[in-house]
N, C-alpha and C positions, 0 to 999 in steps of 0.2 A: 413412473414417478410423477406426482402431482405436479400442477403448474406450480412457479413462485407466483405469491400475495403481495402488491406493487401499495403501497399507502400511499396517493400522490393528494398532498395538500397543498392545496395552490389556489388564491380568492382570485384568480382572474381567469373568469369563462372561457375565453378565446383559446389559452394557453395549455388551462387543464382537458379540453375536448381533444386540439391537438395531441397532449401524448396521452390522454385515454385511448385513445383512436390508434397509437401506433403500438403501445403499449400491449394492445389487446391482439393487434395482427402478428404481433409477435410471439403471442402466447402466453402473455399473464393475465390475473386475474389482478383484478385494478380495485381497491376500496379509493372513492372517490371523497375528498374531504376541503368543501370551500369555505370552510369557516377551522380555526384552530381549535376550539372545544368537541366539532365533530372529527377530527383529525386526533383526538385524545380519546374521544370514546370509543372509535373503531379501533386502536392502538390497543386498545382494551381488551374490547373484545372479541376482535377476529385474529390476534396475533401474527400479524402481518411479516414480510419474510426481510422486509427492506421497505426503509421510507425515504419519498422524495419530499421536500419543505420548498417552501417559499418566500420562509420567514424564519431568522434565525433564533428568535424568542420562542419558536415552537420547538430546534432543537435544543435548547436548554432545558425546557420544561419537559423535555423527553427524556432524556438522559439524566435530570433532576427526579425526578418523579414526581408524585404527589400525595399527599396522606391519606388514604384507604384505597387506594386507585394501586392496578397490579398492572406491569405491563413488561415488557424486555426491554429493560434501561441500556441495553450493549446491542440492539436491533444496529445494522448497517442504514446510515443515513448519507444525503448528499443531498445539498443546498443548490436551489436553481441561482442564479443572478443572472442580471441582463447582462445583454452585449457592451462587454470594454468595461466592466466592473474593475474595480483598480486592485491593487495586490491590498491596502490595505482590508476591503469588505471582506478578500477571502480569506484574509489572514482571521481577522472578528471570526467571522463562519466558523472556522475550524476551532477556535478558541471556544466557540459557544457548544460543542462535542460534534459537526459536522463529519465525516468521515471523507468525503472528498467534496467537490466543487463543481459545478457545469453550467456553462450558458445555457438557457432555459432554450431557444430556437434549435440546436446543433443536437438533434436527434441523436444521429450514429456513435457521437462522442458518447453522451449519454447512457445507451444502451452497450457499449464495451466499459464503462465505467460501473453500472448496475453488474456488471456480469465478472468483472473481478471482483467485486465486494464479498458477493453473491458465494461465489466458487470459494475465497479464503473465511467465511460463516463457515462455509458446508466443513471445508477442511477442520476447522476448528471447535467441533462440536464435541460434546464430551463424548468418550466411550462408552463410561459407564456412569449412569443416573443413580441419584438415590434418592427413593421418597419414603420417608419415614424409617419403618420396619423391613421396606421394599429393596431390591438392589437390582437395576435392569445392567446389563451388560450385555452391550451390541455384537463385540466382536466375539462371544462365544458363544450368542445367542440366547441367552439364558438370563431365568430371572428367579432368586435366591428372596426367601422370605426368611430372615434373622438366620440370616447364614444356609437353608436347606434347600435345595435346587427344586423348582416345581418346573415338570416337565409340562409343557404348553405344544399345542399343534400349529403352525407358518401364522395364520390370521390371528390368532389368538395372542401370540406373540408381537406382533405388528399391533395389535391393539395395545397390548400393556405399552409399548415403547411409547408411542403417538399420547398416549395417557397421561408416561412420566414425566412428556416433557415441559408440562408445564401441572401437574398432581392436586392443585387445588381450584383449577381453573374447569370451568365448564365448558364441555365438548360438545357441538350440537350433534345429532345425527346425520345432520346434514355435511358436518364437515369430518365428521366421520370416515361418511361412505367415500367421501371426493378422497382424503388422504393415506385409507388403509386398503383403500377398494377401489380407488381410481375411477369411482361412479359419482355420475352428475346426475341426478332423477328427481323430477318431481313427487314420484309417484311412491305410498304409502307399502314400506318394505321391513321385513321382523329380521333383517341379515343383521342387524349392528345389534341389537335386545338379544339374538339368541346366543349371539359372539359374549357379548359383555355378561350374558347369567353364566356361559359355562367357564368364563374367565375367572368369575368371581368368586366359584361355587373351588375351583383349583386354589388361587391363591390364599383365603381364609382358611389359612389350618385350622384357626381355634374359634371357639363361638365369640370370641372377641374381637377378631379382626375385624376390618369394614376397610375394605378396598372394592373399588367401583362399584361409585356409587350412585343412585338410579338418580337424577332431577328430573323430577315427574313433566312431563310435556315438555321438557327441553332435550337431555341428552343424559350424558354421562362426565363426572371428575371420579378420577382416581383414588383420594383421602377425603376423608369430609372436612 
């Protein structure tokens, strides 16, 4: 299973190195974001698993959204504050869509507060996806195009899913390989090209369909 994607936005150097640093010995992968517009654009487009904030104005415009901007408005979030923050700021926090609260220094707290968020997301995930004319269904394995079961082989399968879950979003190759394949590589690989031709050549019953779809030097989305 993939590491979790840690979005930590936090404009104070000291603070953000701090739990980059522990963040990472723990085994996540950390999108680093010291300004809020960068903390909006990585939200974007690395689809992060869980966000830490600094600033409760940046949970509202998360859970707000914004007009042509896509992102998981219901992503598990948690607001640092300093040491002896008063019930009122955390009460604000949570009003502004916060999910919990933690003193930015008290690591350990922190990381058992990530890790039930984290675990009741997992638990709470759909079963079954549906994108468009598509229908993924986890727990039986299978994926139904206008109702007719297209049999798929383990990877090919694990692609469509990782696909569904977000169907109009572009997928690098790079995140790809880390999420379906467990591969971190720098190096120039045709495993995710020749998964996604023989994926897509299955699920297009008709000369009409258009499911995964190719973005030329980036990757692959699911619907155009």
């Amino acid at each position: 299973m993939r590491s979790s994607a840690v979005l930590l936005a936090d404009p104070e150097p000291s603070s953000r190195a701090y739990l980059e640093r522990h963040l990472r010995d723990d085994g996540y992968e950390v999108l680093e974001a010291p300004w809020n517009a960068r903390a909006l654009d990585l939200a974007e487009r690395h689809a992060p698993d869980i966000v830490i904030v600094a600033e409760a104005d940046l949970c509202r415009r998360l859970r707000a959204g914004e007009p042509g901007r896509r992102w998981d408005r219901n992503i598990p979030m948690i607001l640092l504050t300093e040491p002896g923050a008063d019930m009122v700021e955390r009460v604000r926090a949570l009003e502004h869509g916060a999910d919990d609260v933690c003193e930015r220094h008290v690591y350990p707290e922190l990381l058992a507060r990530m890790r039930a968020l984290l675990r009741r997301a997992r638990q709470g995930q759909a079963d079954v996806m549906e994108a468009g004319d598509l229908v993924v269904d986890l727990r039986a394995r299978q994926v139904l195009v206008r109702g007719a079961p297209v049999p798929l082989a383990g990877r090919e399968f694990e692609l469509a899913v990782q696909l569904a879950r977000d169907p109009h979003r572009v997928f690098t190759k790079a995140e790809l390989l880390r999420d379906v394949w467990g591969v971190r590589t720098s190096l120039r690989t045709r495993t995710v090209d020749s998964h996604a031709s023989r994926l897509r050549r299955k699920l297009c019953l008709l000369d009409t369909d258009h499911f995964v779809v190719n973005v030329w030097g980036v990757g692959y989305r699911l619907l155009p």
